[in-house]
C-alpha positions in Angstrom: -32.6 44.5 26.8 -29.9 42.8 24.8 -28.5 39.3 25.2 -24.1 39.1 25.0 -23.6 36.6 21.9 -20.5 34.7 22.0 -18.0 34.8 19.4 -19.1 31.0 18.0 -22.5 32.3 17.0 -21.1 34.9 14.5 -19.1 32.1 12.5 -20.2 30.8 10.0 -19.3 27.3 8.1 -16.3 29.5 6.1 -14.4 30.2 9.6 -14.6 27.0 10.8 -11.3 24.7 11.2 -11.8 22.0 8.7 -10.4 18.7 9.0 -7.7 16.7 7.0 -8.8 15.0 3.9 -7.3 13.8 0.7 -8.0 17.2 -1.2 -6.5 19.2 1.2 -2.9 20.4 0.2 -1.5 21.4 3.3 -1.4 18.0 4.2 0.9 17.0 1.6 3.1 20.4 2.1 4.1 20.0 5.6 6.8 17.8 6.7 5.1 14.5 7.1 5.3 12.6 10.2 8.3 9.8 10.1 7.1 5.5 10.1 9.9 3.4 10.2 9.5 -0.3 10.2 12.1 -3.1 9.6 13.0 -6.5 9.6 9.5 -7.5 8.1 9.5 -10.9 8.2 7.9 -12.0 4.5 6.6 -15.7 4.1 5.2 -18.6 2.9 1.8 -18.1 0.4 0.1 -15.8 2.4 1.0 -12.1 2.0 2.4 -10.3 5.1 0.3 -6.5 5.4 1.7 -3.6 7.1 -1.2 -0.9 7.8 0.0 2.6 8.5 -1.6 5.0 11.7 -2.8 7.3 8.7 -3.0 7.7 4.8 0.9 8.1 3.5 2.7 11.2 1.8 5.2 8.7 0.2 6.4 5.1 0.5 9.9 3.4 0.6 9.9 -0.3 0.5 13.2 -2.3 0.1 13.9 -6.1 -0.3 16.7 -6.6 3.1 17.4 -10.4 1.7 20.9 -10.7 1.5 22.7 -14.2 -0.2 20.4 -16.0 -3.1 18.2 -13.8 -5.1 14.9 -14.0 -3.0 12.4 -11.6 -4.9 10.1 -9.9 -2.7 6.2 -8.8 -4.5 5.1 -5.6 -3.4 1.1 -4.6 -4.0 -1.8 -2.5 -2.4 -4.1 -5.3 -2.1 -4.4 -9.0 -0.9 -5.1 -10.6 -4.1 -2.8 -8.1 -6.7 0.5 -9.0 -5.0 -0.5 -12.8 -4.6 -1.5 -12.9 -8.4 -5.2 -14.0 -7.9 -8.1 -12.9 -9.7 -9.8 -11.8 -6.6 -12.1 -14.5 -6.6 -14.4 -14.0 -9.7 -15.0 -16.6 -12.1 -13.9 -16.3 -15.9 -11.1 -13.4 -14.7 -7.6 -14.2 -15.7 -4.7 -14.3 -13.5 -3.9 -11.1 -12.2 -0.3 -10.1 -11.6 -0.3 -6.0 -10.2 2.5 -6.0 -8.1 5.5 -4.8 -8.4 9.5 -7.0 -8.1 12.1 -6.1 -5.7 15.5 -8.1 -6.3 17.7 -8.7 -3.1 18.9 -4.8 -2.2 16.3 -3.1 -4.5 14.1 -0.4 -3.0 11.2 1.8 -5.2 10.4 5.2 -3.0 6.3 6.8 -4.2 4.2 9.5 -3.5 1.9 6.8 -2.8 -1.7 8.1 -0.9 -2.1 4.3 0.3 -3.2 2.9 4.2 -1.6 -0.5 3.3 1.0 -2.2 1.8 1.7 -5.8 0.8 4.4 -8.2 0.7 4.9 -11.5 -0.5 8.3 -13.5 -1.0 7.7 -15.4 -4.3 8.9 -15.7 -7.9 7.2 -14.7 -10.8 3.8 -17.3 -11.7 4.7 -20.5 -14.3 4.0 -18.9 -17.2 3.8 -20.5 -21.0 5.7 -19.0 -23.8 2.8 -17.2 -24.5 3.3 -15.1 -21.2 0.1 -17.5 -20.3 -0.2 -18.6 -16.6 0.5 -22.3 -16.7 -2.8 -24.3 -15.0 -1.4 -25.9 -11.6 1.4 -24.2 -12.2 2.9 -22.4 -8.7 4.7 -20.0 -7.9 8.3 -20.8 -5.1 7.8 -19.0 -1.7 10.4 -18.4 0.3 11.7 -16.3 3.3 12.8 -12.5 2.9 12.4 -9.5 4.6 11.4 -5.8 3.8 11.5 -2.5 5.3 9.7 0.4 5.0 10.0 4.3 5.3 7.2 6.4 4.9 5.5 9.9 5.8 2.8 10.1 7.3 -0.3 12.7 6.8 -2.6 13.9 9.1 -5.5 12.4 7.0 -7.3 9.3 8.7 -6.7 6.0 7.1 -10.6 5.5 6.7 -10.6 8.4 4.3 -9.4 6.3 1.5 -12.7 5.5 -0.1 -11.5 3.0 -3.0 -11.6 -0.5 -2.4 -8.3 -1.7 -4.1 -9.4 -5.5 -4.5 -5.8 -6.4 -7.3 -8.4 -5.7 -10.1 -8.5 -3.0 -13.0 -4.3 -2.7 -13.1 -4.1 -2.2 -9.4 -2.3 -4.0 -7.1 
């Protein structure tokens, strides 16, 4: 006597539907799901974070200040756009971020889940290019917006713990 199989028990791990991930290029070849966000409001010392629904195709930030040139930092992390060290003793001053003048906007095919704003100028610096001890930075009001593309890769795939360190901001 035989038993009716169904069609599940004849696949194997090669017909199976996989799942989005980072290596996978069909992610990155169909048209990416639109995020819009504006009017970001960007201040004081503490940097403003805007997490996206799912790891990015590409990024567009732009600084919307308007009036007096009100630079707005852009980073992937907490402590590269504020210019810390992240915390560990004997480390220098990090600065990975990167500058946005009043109107400016940079567009990447950046694979991020986060991005980071703050509304400061440059660190004191010496005329070494030294960051000046006590020196501070001016904070200010500015806002941002953003325009990205969206994958279908979850945000939690994104294994690397960006901390401002090693160049990266």
């Amino acid at each position: 006597m035989t038993t009716q199989k169904s069609n599940s028990d004849f696949a194997d791990a090669r017909f199976r539907q996989f799942a989005p991930a980072l290596g996978k290029v069909g992610q990155y070849q169909m048209s990416a799901v639109p995020y819009l966000s504006s009017s970001i409001l960007v201040s004081g010392a503490t940097p403003t974070t805007v997490s996206f629904p799912s790891v990015t195709r590409f990024v567009t930030v732009t600084n919307d200040a308007s009036g007096s040139n009100k630079p707005l930092r852009v980073g992937f992390s907490f402590h590269g756009v504020s210019g810390s060290s992240g915390g560990r003793p004997g480390d220098e001053l990090q600065r990975n971020y990167l500058m946005l003048a009043n109107g400016e906007s940079y567009t990447g095919d950046w694979r991020v889940s986060e991005i980071h704003f703050l509304a400061a100028a440059a660190p004191v610096l010496d005329v070494n290019g030294t960051p000046v001890a006590g020196g501070s930075a001016l904070y200010h009001a500015a806002t941002a917006s953003i325009i990205a593309g969206l994958t279908g890769i979850p945000h939690d795939a994104l294994m690397t713990n960006w901390t401002g360190s090693s160049g990266v901001g």
